[in-house]
C-alpha positions as CSV (number, residue, x, y, z in Angstrom):
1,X,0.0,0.0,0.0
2,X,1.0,3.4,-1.0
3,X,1.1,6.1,1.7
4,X,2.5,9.6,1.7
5,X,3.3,12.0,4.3
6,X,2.2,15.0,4.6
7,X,3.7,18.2,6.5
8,X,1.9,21.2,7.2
9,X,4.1,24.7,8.0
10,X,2.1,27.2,9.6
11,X,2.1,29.8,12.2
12,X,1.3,28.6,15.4
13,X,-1.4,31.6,15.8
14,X,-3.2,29.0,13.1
15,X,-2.4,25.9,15.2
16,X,-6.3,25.7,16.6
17,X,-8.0,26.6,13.4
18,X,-6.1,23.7,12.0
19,X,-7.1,21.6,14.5
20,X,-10.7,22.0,13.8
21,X,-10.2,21.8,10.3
22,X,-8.2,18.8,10.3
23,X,-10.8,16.8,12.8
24,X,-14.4,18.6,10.8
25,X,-12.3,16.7,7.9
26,X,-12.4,13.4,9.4
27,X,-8.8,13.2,10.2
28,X,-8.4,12.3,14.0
29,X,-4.8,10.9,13.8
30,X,-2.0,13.1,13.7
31,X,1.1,14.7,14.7
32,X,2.2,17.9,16.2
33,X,5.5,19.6,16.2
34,X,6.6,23.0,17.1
35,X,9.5,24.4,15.6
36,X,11.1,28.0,14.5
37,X,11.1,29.1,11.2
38,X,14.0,31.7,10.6
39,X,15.0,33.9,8.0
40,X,14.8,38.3,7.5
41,X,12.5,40.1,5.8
42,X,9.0,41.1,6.5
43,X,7.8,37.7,8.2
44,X,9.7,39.2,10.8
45,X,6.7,41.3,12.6
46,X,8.3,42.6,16.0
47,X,11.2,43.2,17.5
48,X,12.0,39.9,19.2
49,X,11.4,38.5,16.0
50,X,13.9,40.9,14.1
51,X,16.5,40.5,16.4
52,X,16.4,37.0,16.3
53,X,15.8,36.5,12.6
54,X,12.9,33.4,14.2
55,X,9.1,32.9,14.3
56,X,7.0,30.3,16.3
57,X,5.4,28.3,13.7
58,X,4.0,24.4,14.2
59,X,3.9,21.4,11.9
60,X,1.2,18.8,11.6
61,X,2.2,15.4,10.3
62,X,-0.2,13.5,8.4
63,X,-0.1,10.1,6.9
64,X,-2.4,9.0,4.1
65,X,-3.1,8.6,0.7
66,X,-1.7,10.6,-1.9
67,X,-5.0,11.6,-3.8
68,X,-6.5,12.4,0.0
69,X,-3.6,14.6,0.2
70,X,-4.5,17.0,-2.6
71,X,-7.8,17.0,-1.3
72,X,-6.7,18.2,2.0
73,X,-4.2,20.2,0.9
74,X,-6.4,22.8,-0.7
75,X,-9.5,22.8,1.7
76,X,-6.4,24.2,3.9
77,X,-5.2,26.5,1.6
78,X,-8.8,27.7,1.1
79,X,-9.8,28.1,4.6
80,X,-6.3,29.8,5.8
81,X,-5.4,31.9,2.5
82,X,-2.1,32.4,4.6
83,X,1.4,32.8,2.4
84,X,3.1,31.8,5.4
85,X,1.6,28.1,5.1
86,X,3.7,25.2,3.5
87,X,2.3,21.8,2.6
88,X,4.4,19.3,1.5
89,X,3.9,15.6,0.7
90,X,6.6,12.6,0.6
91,X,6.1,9.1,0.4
92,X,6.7,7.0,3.3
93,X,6.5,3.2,3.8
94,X,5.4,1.5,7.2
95,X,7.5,-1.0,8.9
């Protein structure tokens, strides 16, 4: 069976609006990471951020099928409409 993995970026100010999306779209089994997302330029909102060149963002790993994927992928990107969001997709194999 083919499954892919799918990571979703985002700013952890989305984190609960994902959440609810990601559950009101039948997907109750997932991951949760929080990480930093760094670089300059205008991401960077305040001054902790500036000086630090880092935001708070989150990721949500997903596992599934590739077709569900695409799916997914753009009811998120409709919902949010955020630039800041990434999505990508990788195929995986269970052990």
């Amino acid at each position: 069976m083919n499954w892919s993995g799918m990571d979703i970026y985002f700013e952890i100010t989305n984190k609960d609006l994902l959440v609810d999306l990601l559950l009101e779209e039948g997907y109750d089994d997932f991951y949760f990471f929080p990480c930093k997302r760094y670089g300059a330029g205008a991401f960077l909102t305040n001054v902790q951020e500036q000086v630090s060149a880092r935001r708070d963002f989150g990721v949500f790993r997903l596992f599934m099928h590739e077709t569900e994927a695409f799916f997914l992928s753009a009811a998120i990107k409709k919902e949010l409409n955020d630039k800041t969001i990434k999505i990508f997709l990788h195929e995986v194999k269970e052990l």
